[in-house]
C-alpha positions in Angstrom: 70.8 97.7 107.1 71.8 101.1 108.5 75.3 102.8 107.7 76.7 101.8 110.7 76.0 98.1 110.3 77.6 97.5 106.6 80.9 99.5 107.9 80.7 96.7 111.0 80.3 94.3 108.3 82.8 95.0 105.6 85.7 95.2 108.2 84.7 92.1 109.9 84.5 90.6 106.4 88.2 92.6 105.2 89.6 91.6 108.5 91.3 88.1 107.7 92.2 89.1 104.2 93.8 92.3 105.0 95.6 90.7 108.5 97.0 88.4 105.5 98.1 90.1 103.0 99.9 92.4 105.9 102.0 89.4 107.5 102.8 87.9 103.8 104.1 91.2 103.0 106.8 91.0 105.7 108.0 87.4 105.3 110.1 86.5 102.1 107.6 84.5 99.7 111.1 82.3 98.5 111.1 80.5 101.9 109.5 77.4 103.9 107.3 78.5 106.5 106.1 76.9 109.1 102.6 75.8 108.3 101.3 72.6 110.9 101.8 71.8 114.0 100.9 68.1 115.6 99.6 67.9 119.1 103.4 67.6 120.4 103.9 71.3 119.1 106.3 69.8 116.7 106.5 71.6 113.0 104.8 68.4 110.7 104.2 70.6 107.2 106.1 73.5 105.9 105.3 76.0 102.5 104.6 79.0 101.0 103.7 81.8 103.3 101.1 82.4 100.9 99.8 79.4 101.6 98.0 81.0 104.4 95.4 83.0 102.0 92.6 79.8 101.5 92.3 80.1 105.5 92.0 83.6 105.7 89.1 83.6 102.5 87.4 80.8 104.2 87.3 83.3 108.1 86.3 85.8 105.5 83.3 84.0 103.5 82.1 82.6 107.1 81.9 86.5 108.1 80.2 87.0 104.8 78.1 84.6 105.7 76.8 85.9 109.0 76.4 89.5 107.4 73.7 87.7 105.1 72.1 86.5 108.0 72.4 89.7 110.2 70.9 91.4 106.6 67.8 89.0 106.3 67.6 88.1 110.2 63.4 88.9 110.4 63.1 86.7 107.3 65.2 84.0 108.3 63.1 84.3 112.0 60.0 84.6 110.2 60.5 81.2 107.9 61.3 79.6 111.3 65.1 79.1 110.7 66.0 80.7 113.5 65.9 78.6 116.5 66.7 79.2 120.6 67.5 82.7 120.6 65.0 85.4 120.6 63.9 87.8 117.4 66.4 90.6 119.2 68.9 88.9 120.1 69.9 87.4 117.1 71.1 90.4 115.3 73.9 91.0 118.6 74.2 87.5 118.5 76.0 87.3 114.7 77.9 90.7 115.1 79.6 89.0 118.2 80.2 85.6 116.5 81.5 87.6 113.5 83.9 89.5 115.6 85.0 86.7 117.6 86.0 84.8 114.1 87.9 88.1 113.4 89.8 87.7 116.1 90.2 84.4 116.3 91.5 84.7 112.7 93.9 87.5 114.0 95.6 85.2 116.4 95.9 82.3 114.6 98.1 85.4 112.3 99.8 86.5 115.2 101.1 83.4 116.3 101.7 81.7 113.1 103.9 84.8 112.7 105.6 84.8 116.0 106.4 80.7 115.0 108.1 81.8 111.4 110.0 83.8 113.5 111.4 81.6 116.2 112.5 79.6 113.7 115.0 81.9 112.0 113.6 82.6 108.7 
């Protein structure tokens, strides 16, 4: 793995942790945020905002995840566990589904924030 690679990896692995901790760090940890929302787009559970961290270590060990595959991607071709993509592609392949969790993660962040905040807290 060159240089480049584990600095692509360790930020798209940092990303939900570190998007976190920086929304926690702005909301009061004393109050009841918004947490759930049912398919009417009503508010059906409410906690912590630090109740937000298991998500953000699960986005973070599915990254991890995809960096052990990207790391061992000709072995995992070579066993055969690598099915309908090619022996190049599948390196581009889990960078892009890496990032796309990131930002996925960052959204789900952004508007879980923008909800604490429409509610007054």
């Amino acid at each position: 793995m060159t240089t480049r690679s584990l600095i692509f990896w360790c930020i798209v692995v940092a990303a939900p942790i570190v998007t976190t901790l920086v929304v926690v760090a702005q909301i009061p940890s004393d109050i009841e945020a918004p947490l759930h929302w049912n398919a009417q787009g009503e508010v059906d559970r409410y906690g912590t905002p630090r109740e937000m961290f298991p998500t953000a270590l699960i986005m973070a060990g599915c990254n991890g995840l995809f960096a052990l595959c990207y790391a061992f991607s000709e072995r995992l071709y070579d066993l055969g566990l690598v099915h309908g993509i090619s022996r190049k592609a599948t390196r581009p392949f889990l960078c892009g589904a890496a990032v796309v969790m990131a930002l996925v993660w960052v959204g789900i962040v952004a508007f879980w924030l923008y909800q604490v905040n429409q509610t007054g807290l």
